[in-house]
C-alpha positions as CSV (number, residue, x, y, z in Angstrom):
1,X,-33.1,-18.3,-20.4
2,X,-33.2,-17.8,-16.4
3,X,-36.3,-15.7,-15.8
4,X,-35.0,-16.0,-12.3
5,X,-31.9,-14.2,-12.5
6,X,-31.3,-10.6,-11.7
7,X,-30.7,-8.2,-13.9
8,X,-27.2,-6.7,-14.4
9,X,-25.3,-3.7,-13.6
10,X,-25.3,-1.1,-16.8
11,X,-21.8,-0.6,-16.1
12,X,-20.9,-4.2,-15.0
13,X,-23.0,-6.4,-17.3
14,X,-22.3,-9.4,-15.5
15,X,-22.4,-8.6,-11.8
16,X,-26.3,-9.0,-10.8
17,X,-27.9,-6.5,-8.5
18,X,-31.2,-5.7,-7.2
19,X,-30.5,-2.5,-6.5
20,X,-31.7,0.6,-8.7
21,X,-30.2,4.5,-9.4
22,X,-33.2,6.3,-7.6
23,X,-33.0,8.9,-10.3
24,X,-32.3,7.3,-13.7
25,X,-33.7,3.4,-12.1
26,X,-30.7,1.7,-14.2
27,X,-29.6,-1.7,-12.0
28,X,-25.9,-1.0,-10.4
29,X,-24.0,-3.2,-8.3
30,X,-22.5,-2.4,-4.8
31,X,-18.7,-0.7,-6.7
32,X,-20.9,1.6,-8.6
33,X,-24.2,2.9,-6.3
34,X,-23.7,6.1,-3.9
35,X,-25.5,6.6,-1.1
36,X,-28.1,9.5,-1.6
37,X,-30.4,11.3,1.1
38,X,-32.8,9.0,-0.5
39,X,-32.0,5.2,-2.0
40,X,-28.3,4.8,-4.2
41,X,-27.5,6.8,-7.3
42,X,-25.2,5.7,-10.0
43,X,-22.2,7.6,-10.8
44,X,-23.6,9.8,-14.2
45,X,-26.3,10.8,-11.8
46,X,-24.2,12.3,-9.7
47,X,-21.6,13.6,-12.1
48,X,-24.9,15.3,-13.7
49,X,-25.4,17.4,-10.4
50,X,-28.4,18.1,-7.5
51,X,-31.0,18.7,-9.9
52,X,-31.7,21.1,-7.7
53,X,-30.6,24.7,-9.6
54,X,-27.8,24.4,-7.1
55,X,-24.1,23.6,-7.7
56,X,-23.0,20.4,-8.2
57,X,-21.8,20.4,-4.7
58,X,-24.2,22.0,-3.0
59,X,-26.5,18.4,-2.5
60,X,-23.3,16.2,-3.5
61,X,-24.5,12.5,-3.1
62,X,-22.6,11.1,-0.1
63,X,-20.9,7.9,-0.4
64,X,-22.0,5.1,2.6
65,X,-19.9,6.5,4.8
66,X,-20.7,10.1,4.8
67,X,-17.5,10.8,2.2
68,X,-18.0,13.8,-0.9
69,X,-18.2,11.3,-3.9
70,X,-15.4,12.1,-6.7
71,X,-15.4,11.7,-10.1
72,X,-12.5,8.9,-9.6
73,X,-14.0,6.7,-7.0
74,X,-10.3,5.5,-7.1
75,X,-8.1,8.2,-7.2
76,X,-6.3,8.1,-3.9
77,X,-5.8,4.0,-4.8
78,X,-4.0,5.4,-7.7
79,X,-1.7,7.6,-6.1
80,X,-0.9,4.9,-3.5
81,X,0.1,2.6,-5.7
82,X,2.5,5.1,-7.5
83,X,4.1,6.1,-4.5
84,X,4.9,2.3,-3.5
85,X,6.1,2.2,-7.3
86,X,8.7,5.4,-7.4
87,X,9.9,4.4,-3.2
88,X,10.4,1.0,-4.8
89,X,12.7,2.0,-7.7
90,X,14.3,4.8,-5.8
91,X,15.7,2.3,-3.6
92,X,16.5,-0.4,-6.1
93,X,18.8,3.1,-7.9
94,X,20.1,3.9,-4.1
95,X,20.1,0.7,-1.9
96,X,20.9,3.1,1.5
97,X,17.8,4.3,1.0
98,X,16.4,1.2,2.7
99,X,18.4,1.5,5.3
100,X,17.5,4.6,5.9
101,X,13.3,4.2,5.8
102,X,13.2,0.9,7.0
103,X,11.3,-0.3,10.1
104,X,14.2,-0.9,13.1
105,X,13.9,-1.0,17.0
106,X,16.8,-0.1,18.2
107,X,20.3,-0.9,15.7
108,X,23.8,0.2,15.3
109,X,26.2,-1.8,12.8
110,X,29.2,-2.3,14.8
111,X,30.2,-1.7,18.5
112,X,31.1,2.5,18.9
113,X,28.8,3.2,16.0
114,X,25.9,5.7,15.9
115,X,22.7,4.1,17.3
116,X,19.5,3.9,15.0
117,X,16.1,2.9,15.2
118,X,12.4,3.9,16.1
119,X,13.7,3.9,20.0
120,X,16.3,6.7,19.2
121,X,14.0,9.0,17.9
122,X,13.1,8.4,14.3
123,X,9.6,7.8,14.3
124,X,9.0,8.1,10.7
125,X,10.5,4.5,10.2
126,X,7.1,3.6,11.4
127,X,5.4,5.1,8.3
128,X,7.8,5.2,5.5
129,X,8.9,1.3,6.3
130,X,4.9,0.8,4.8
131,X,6.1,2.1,1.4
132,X,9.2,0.0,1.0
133,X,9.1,-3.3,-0.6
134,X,12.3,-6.1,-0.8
135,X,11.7,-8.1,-3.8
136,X,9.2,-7.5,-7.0
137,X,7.1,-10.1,-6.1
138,X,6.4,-8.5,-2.8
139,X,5.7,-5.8,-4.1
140,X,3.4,-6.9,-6.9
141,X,1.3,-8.8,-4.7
142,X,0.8,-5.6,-1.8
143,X,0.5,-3.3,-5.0
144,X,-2.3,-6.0,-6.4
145,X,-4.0,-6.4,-3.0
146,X,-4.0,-2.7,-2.6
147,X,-6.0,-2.0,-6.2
148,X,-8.5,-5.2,-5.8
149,X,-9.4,-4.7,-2.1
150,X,-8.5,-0.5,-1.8
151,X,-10.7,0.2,-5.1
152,X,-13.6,-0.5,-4.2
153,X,-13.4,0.7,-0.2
154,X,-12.6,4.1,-1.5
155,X,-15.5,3.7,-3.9
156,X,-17.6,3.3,-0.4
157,X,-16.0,5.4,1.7
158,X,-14.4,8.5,0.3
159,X,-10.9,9.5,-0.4
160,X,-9.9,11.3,3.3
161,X,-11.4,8.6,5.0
162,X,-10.1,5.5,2.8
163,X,-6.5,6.8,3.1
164,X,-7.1,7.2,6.6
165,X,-7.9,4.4,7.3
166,X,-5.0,2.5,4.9
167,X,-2.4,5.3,6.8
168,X,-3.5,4.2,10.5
169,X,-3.8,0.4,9.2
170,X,-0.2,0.9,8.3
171,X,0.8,2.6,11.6
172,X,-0.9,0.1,13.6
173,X,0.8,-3.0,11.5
174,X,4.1,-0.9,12.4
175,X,3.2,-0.4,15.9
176,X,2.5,-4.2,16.9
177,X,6.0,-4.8,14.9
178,X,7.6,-2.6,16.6
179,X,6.1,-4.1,20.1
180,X,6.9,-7.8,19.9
181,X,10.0,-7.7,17.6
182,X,13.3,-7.8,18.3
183,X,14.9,-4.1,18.1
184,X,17.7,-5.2,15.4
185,X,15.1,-7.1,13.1
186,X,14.3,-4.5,9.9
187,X,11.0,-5.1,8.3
188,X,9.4,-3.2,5.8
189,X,6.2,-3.7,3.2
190,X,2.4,-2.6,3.1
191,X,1.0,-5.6,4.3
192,X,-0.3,-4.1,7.6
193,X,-2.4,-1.8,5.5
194,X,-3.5,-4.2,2.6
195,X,-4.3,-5.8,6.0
196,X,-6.0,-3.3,7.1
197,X,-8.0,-2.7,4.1
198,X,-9.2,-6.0,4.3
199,X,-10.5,-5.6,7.8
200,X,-12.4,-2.0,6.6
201,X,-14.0,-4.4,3.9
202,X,-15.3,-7.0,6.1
203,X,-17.1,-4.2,8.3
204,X,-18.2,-2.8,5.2
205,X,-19.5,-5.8,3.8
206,X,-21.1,-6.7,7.0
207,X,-23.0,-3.1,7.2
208,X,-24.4,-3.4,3.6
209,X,-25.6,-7.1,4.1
210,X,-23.6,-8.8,1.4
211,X,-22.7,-12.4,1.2
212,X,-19.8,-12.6,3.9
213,X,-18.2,-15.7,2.5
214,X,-16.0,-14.5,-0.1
215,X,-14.3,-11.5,2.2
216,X,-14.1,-14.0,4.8
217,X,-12.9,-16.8,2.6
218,X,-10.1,-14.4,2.0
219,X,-9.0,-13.3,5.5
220,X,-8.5,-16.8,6.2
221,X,-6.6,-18.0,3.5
222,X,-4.6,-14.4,4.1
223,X,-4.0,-15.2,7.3
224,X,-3.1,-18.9,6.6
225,X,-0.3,-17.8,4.6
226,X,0.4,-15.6,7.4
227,X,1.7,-18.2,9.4
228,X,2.3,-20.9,7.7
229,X,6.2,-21.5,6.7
230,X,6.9,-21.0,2.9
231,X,10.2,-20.8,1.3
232,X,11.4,-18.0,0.1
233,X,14.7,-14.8,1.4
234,X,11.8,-13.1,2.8
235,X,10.0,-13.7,6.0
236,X,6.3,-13.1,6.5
237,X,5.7,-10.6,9.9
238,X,2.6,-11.6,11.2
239,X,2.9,-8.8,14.2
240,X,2.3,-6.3,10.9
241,X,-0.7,-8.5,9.4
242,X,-2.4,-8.9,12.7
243,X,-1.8,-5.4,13.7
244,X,-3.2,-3.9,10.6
245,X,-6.1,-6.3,10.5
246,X,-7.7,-5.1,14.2
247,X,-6.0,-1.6,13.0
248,X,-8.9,-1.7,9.9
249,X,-11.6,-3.6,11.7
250,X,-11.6,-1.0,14.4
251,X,-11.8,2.2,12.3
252,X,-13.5,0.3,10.0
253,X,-16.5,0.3,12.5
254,X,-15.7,3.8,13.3
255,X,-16.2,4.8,9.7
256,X,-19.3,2.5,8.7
257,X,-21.0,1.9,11.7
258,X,-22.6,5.4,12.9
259,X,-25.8,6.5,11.4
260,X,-26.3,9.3,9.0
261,X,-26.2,12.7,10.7
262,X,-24.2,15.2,12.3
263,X,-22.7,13.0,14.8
264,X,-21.5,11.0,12.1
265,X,-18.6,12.5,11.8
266,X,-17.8,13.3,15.0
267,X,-17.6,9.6,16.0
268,X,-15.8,8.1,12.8
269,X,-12.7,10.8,13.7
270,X,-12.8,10.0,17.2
271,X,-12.3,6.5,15.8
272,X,-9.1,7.6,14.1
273,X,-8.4,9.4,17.2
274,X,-8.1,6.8,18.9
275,X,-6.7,4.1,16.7
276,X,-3.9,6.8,16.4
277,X,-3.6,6.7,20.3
278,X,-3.8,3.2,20.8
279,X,-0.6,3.1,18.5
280,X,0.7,5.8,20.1
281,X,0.6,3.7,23.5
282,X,2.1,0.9,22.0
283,X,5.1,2.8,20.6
284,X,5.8,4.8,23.8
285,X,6.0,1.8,25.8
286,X,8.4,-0.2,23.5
287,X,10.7,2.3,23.3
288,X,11.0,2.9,27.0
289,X,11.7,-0.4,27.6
290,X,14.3,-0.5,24.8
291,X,15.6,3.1,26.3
């Protein structure tokens, strides 16, 4: 038997851990410990409440990021995925729907005919283009990059801050597309926020001191795929992959980087605040030049 080895997670047998719940002093790994005011508790803990004579809620364990800790670290994951699912068979039961939601410049279908796009005014394109997918494998793989990567950043972040930062990934992705694509090009798919999501992790990652090599391992074979040629009806847009990757790094850092206090929150907003603007800049300035 290794007497070296460390012991394992009570909830995840065969991930190792050094760390400890600073109430009950069972191991748990990195998915399953919430930041306290003191240490990292595991999740029973902090179902079972303060301790305190208080509510629950009253002295709620706060995940790393400053977040309220739910009882479904993955909740908003959940959802996310579902939505993806029903946009997905909505438009596979009404194909104009794609049409409609998809991400376009500036398009009209034949000469005399009505002019559409983000530069005529509809905006939205730029969000609900993230929640439509072409094919079932694409699809499957955002939907499976979005539970193994988004799972375990809500875990560490919180719900309102893990969807923001998968939301402003997404807009960002859309953003750059919208830039440096041609107007009459549609593209669609959450890549820009598994993107981004990936980006959030590495900053996480980085913050808690865990082996870099595996996130990083990732981003680089992501991003070789990115632009390397592959067969297949559906083109790879690396303006969304790129764009939701510094999307998620930078609010990323806004989220993780701050230490605890009252300023905490302050700053990590501001972050979205100005992620939100960055894209904002982007968008205004393609669509006067296509206006």
């Amino acid at each position: 038997m290794d007497t070296d080895r460390l012991p394992g997670c009570y909830r995840h047998p065969d991930r190792d851990t050094g760390i400890r719940c600073t109430r009950c002093e069972r191991p748990i790994c990195p998915e399953c410990m919430i930041s306290a005011s003191v240490g990292f508790q595991c999740p029973e803990c902090v179902r079972g409440g303060s301790g305190t004579g208080h509510a629950p809620a009253a002295n709620a364990p706060r995940t790393v990021a400053g977040g309220v800790v739910s009882g479904d670290p993955h909740l908003v994951t959940k959802i996310l995925i579902g939505i993806n699912a029903a946009v997905f068979l909505a438009c596979l039961l009404a194909p104009p729907l794609v049409v409609q939601l998809e991400l376009l410049g500036r398009y009209a279908a034949y000469f005399g005919a009505p002019v559409q796009g983000v530069a005529t005014g509809e905006f939205y394109r730029l969000l609900t283009s993230v929640f439509l997918h072409a094919e079932w494998w694409h699809i499957a793989g955002n939907l499976l990059a979005v539970w193994v990567i988004g799972g375990p950043l809500e875990a560490a972040l919180g719900r309102v801050r893990y969807l923001a930062v998968y939301l402003l990934s997404g807009l960002g992705g859309s953003a750059l597309v919208y830039l440096l694509t041609p107007p009459n090009v549609p593209t669609l798919g959450a890549s820009g926020a598994v993107f981004g999501l990936l980006g959030a992790t590495v900053v996480l990652m980085r913050r808690l001191r865990y082996d870099m090599r595996p996130v990083m391992t990732m981003v680089v074979l992501m991003l070789v795929l990115t632009f390397v040629p592959f067969g297949g009806s559906l083109s790879v847009s690396w303006q969304a992959h790129v764009g939701g990757l510094v999307t998620g790094v930078l609010v990323g850092l806004g989220m993780v980087a701050p230490p605890a206090g009252r300023a905490r929150a302050v700053v990590q907003w501001g972050a979205c605040a100005a992620a939100f603007l960055l894209a904002a800049g982007l968008i205004l300035l393609r669509t006067a030049e296509l206006t």
